[in-house]
Legacy VTK file of the C-alpha trace (Angstrom):
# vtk DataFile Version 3.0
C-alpha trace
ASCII
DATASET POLYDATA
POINTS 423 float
11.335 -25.393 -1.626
8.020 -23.526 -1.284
5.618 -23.819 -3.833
5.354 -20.558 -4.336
9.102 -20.722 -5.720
8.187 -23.658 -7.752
5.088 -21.928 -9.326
7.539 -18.997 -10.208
10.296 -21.767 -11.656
7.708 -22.519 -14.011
7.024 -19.193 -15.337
9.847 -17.186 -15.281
11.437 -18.281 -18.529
8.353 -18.439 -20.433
8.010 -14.313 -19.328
11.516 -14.318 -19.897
11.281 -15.538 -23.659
7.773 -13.522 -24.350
9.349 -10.401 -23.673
11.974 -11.123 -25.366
10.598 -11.807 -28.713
8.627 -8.884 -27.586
11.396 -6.306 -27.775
12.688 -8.181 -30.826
9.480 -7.615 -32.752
8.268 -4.490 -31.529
11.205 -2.948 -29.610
11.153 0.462 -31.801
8.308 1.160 -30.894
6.598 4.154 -29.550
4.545 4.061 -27.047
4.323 7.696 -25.002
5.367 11.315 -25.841
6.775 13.528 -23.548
5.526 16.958 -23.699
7.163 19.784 -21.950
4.135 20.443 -19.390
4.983 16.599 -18.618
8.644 16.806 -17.676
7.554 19.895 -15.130
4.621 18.390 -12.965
5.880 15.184 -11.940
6.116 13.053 -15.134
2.435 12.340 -14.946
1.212 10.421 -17.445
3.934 9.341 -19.117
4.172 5.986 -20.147
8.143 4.865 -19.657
7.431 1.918 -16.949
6.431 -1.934 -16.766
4.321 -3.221 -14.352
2.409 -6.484 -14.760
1.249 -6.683 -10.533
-1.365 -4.235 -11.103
-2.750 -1.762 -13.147
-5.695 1.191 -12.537
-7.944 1.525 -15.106
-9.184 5.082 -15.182
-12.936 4.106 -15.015
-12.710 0.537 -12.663
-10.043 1.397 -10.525
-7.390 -0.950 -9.663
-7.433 -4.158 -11.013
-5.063 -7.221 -9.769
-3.141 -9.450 -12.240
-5.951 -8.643 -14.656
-8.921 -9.096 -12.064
-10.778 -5.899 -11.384
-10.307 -5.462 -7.267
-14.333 -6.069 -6.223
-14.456 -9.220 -7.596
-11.860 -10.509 -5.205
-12.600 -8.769 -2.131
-13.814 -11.928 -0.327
-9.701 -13.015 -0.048
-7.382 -13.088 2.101
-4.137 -10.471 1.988
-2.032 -13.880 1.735
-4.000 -15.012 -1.398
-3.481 -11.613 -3.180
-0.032 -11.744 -2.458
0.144 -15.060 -4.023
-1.825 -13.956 -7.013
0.765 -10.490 -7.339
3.874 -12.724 -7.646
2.438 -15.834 -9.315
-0.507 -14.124 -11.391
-3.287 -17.138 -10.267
-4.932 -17.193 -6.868
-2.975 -20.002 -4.793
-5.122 -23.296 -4.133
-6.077 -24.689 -0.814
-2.306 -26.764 -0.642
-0.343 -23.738 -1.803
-2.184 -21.378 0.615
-1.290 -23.048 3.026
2.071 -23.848 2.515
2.366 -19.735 1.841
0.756 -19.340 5.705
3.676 -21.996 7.181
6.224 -19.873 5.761
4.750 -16.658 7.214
4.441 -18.600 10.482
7.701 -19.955 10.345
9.340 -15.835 10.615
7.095 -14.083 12.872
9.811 -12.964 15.065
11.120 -9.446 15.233
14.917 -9.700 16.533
15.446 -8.277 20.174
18.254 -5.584 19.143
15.098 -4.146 16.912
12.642 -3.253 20.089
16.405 -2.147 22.125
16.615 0.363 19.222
12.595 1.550 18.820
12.752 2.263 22.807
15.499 4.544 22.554
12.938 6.564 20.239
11.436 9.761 21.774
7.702 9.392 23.233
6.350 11.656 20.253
8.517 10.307 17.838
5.960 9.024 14.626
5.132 5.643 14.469
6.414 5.916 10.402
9.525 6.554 11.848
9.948 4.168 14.084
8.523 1.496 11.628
11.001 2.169 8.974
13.465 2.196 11.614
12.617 -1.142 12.380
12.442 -2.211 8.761
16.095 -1.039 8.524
17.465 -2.248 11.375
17.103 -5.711 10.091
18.299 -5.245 6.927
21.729 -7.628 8.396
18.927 -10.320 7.904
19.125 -10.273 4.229
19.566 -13.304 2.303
20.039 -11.562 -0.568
22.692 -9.490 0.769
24.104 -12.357 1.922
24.143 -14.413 -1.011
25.039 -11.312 -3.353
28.428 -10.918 -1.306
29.085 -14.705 -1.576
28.504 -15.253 -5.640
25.184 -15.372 -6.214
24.516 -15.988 -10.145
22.108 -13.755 -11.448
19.713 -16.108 -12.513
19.260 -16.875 -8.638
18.902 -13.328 -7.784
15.062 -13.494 -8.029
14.729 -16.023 -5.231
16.846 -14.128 -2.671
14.334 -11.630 -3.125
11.322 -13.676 -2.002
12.894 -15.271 0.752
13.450 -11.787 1.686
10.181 -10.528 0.914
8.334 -13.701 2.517
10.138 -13.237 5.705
10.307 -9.602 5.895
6.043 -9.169 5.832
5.950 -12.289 7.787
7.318 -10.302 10.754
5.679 -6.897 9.711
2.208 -7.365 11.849
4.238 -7.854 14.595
6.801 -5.031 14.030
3.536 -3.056 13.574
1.654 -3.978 16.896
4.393 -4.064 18.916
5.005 0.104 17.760
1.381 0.146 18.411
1.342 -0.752 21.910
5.156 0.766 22.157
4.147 4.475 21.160
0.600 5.153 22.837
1.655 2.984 26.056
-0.540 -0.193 25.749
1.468 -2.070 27.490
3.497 -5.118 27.015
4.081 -6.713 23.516
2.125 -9.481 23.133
3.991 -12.489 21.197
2.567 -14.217 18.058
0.621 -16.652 17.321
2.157 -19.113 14.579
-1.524 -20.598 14.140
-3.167 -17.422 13.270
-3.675 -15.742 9.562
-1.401 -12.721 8.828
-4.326 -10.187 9.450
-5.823 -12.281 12.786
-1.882 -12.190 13.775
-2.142 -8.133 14.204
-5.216 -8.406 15.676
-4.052 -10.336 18.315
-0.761 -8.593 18.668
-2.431 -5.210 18.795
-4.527 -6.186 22.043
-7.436 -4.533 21.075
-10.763 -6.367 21.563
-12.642 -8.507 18.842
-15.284 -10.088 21.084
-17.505 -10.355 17.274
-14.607 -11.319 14.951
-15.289 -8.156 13.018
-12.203 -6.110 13.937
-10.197 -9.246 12.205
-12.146 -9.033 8.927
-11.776 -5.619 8.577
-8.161 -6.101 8.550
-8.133 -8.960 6.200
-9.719 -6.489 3.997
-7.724 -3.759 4.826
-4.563 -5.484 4.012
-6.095 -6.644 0.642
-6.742 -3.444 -0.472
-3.804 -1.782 -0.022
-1.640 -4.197 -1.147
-0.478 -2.637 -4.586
-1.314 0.472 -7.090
0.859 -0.647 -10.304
3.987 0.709 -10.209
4.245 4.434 -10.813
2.906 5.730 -7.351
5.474 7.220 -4.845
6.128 4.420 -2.629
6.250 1.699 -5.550
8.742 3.673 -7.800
11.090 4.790 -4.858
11.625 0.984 -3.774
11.704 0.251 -7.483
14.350 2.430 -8.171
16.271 1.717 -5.262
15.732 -2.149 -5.879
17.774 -1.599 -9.132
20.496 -0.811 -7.938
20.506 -4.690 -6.646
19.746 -3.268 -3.188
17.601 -6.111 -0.957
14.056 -5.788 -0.028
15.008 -4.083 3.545
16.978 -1.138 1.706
14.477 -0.640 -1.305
10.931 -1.136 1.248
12.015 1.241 3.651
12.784 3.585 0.812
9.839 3.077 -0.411
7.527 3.340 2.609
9.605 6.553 3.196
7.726 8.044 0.403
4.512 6.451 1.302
4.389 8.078 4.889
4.080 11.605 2.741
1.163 13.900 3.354
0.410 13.866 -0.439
0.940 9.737 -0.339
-0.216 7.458 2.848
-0.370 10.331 4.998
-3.860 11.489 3.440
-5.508 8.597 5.382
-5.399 10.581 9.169
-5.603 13.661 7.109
-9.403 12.295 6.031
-10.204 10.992 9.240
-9.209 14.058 11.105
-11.549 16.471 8.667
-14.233 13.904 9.866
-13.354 14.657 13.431
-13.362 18.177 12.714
-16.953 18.302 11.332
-18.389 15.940 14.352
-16.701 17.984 16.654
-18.243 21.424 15.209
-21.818 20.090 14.835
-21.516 17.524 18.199
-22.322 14.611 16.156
-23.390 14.057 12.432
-24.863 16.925 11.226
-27.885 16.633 8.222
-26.799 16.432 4.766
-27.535 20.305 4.127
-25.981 21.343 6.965
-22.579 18.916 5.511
-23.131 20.455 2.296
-22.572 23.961 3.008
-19.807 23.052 5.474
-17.905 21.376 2.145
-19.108 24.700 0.116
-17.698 27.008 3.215
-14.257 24.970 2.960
-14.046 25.596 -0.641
-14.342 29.294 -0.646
-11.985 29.781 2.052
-9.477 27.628 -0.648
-9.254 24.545 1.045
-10.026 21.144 -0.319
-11.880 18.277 0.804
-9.316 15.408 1.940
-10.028 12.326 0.544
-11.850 13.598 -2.741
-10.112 13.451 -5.813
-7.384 11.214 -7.350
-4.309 11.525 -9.920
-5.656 9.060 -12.195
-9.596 7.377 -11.433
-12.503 8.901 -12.936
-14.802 6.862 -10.654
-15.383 6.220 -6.483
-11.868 4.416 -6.065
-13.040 0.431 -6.104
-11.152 0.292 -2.257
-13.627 3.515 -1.189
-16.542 1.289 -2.016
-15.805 -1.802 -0.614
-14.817 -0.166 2.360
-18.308 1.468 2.603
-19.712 -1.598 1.696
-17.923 -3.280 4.850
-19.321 -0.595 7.107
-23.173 -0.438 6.102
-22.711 -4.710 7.070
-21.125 -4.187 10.019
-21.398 -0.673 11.571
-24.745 0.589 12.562
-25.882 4.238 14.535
-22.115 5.642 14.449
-21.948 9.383 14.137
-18.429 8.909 12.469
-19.124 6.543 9.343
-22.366 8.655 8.822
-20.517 11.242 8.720
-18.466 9.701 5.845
-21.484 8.499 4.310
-22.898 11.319 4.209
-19.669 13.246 2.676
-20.160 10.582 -0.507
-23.715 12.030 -1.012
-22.753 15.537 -0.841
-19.303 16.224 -1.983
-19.317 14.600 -5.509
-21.910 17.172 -6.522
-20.555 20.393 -4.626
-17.113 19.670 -6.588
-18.901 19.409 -9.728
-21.339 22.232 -8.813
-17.798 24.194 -8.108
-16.226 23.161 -11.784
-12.866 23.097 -10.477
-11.660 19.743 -9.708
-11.302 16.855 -12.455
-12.617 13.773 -10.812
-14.729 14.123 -7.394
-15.056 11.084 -6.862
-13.404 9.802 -3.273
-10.484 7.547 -3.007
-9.642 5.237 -0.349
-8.739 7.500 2.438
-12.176 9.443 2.584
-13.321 5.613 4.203
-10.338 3.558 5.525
-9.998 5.749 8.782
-13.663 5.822 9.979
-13.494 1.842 9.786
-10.237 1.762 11.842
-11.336 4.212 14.438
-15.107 2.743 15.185
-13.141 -0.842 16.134
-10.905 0.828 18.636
-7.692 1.787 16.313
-8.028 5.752 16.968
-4.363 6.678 17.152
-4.971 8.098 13.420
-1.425 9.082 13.111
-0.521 4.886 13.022
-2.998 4.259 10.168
-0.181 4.627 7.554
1.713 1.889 9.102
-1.155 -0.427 8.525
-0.720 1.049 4.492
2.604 -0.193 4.682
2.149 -3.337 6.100
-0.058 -3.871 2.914
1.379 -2.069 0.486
4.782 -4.186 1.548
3.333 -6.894 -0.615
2.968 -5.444 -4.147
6.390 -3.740 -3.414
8.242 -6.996 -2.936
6.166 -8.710 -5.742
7.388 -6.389 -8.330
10.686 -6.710 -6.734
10.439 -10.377 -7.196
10.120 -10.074 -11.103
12.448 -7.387 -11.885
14.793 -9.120 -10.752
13.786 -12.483 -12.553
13.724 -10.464 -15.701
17.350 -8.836 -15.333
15.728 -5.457 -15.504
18.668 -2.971 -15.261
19.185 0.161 -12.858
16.899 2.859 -13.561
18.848 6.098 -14.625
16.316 8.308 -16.593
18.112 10.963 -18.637
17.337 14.723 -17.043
17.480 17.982 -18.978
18.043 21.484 -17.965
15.193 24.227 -18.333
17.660 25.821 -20.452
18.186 22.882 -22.614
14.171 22.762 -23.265
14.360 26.768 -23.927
17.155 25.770 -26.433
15.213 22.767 -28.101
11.788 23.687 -27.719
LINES 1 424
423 0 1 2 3 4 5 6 7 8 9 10 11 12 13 14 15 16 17 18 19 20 21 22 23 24 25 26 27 28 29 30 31 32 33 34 35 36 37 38 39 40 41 42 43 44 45 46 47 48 49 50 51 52 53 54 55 56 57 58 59 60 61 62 63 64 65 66 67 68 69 70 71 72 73 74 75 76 77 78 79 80 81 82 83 84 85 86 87 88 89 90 91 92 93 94 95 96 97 98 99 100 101 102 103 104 105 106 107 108 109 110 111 112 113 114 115 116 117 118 119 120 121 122 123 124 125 126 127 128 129 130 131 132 133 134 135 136 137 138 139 140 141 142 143 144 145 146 147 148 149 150 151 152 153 154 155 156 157 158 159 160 161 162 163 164 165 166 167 168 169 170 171 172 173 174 175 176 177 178 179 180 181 182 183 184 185 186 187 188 189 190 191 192 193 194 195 196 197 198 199 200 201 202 203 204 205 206 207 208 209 210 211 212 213 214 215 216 217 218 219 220 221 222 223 224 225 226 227 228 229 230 231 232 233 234 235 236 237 238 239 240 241 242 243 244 245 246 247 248 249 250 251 252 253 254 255 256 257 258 259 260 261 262 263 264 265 266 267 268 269 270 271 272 273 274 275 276 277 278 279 280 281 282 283 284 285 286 287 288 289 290 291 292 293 294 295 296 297 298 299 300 301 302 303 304 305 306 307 308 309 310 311 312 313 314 315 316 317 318 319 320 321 322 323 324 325 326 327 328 329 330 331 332 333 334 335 336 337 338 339 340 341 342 343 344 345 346 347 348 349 350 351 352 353 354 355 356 357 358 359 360 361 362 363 364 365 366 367 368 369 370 371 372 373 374 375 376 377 378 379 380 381 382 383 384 385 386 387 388 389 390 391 392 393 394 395 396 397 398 399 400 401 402 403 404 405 406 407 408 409 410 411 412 413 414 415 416 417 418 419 420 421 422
């Protein structure tokens, strides 16, 4: 038994019992109104949802298991995963033992890379990554162990062996697409004595003579890894988790939403506006020359990608230790200035312009500039590095749903007559 699972024996019927005297005490409760507006645009803001992995705090950003996300920037993606599920950072025995399970499922099956070649040569990677994820969903031991009996109280650790195998083979599933889809060449097999991040690193081919290319994507993996539980991709693989489908079924789903323009998506949509504005200037242009390019873009009615975000009302926490990574590391590049300089001018010009509620930047105004100085400039793959990532807070919530016996989610749906009527 991992000791992961044993960490999680420990808890789970402590949780169990606290929420249930919970619901006992304080289960009439109110604790949102829904207002008309509401029900029409999205159900935004409504509070109808539990999520203990994560939460974002309208003025810190995200914060992880109740530790704001640039105080633990230094760790690695397999320590935050550890902390999602088990709500402690894992010490130097249980780390470990996490990294010998990873290493222990790196493959990718065979009949998966038969099926991706059959893809068309401009087929998206998304695509073909989901595909992937699918493909193996035969592989499920929670499938399997559903169909033969499985009590419920057991359900919760089908899940994680699932989930622990599932992103143990997702760098590779990633890099091999990678080198697949813009003709790299061969795959290049794992290595079982390599971290989860160093793992794609290597897999992907592309050189890290420094080492820097490999902490960027320990960071990059950390970053992503969760956004509590009411964003696109987590509430799609939610919802289809409740319905007691396994973690291949319910991830896909979920990183079906995520590869959305108005989701994951937005991260090549930044990078290309940055591409855009090097290309029309030949380089970095100065910041008033930036500024009324951003003012130009405006009053033609376009918006700046990257700026602006559903619920912070601050630079998203991810945005600034990503800029943080890049004024260590990256020096005289036309492309992070670029996105430097974007931080410096476009806060004010949206403010200036009085439309736009927070203009502040989010992750993807940064995360592409990073990817693309180290060599990764096939922008249309960045969202399968999100995914990788974002894999991990999926299958952690995934992990305690089901520990909790949280039921199907069926939300009741009016008609806009039936609000006419009533309201």
């Amino acid at each position: 038994m991992s000791m992961l699972k044993k960490v999680l024996r420990g808890q789970i019927s402590l949780v169990r019992d606290d929420i249930k005297a919970l619901i006992d005490k304080s289960g009439d409760s109110q604790i949102s109104n829904v207002t008309v507006a509401q029900a029409f645009s999205g159900l935004r803001g409504i509070k109808a949802f539990v999520c203990d992995t994560s939460s974002v705090d309208p003025d810190r950003g995200l914060i992880i298991r109740g530790i704001p996300l640039l105080d633990i920037t230094h760790i690695l993606p397999e320590e935050v995963l550890f902390l999602l599920i088990a709500g402690r950072l894992p010490d130097k025995d249980e780390l470990n033992d996490l990294q010998q399970e990873f290493s222990a499922h790196l493959v990718v099956p065979d009949y998966v890379w038969k099926i991706l070649k059959e893809f068309p040569e401009d087929a998206h990677p998304m695509t073909m990554f989901n595909t992937g994820i699918l493909a193996m969903q035969g592989e499920s031991v929670f499938h399997q162990k559903y169909d033969a009996g499985m009590p419920k109280t057991e359900y919760w650790e089908a899940i994680l062996e699932d989930g622990i195998r599932l992103l143990a083979k997702l760098p590779a599933l990633g890099a091999g697409i990678y080198r697949m889809r813009f003709n790299k060449g061969a795959r290049i097999a794992p290595n079982p004595k390599l971290d989860w991040a160093g793992n794609f690193v290597h897999m992907v081919g592309i050189p890290d003579e420094s080492g820097d290319f490999h902490k960027l994507m320990q960071l990059y993996l950390m970053l992503h890894c969760d956004h509590e539980g009411g964003n696109v991709s987590a509430f799609a693989s939610h919802t289809v988790a409740s319905a007691l489908s396994d973690p291949y079924y319910a991830v896909s789903a979920g990183l079906n939403g995520l590869a959305g323009p108005l989701h994951g998506l937005a991260n090549q949509e930044c990078l290309n506006f940055v591409l855009r504005i090097r290309d029309e200037f030949k380089g970095s242009p100065d910041i008033e020359k930036l500024r009324q390019f951003c003012w130009d873009r405006l009053k033609s009615g376009r918006v700046i990608p990257g700026y602006g975000h559903a619920v912070l009302r601050c630079p998203d926490p991810r945005f600034t230790a990503f800029i943080d990574f890049g004024k260590k590391h990256i020096h005289d590049d036309e492309i992070f200035s670029i996105v430097t300089g974007l931080f410096h001018v476009v806060p004010d010009v949206l403010k200036e312009q009085g439309k736009a509620k927070n203009p502040w930047p989010n992750v993807d105004a940064a995360s592409g500039s990073l990817l693309y100085y180290y060599g990764l400039q096939e922008y249309n793959f960045y969202t399968v590095l999100f995914s990788i990532s974002r894999t991990m807070g999926m299958i952690s919530q995934m992990v305690w749903e089901r520990a909790l016996g949280i039921p199907i989610t069926r939300p009741k749906s009016v008609t806009t007559d039936w609000i006419k009527k009533t309201v």
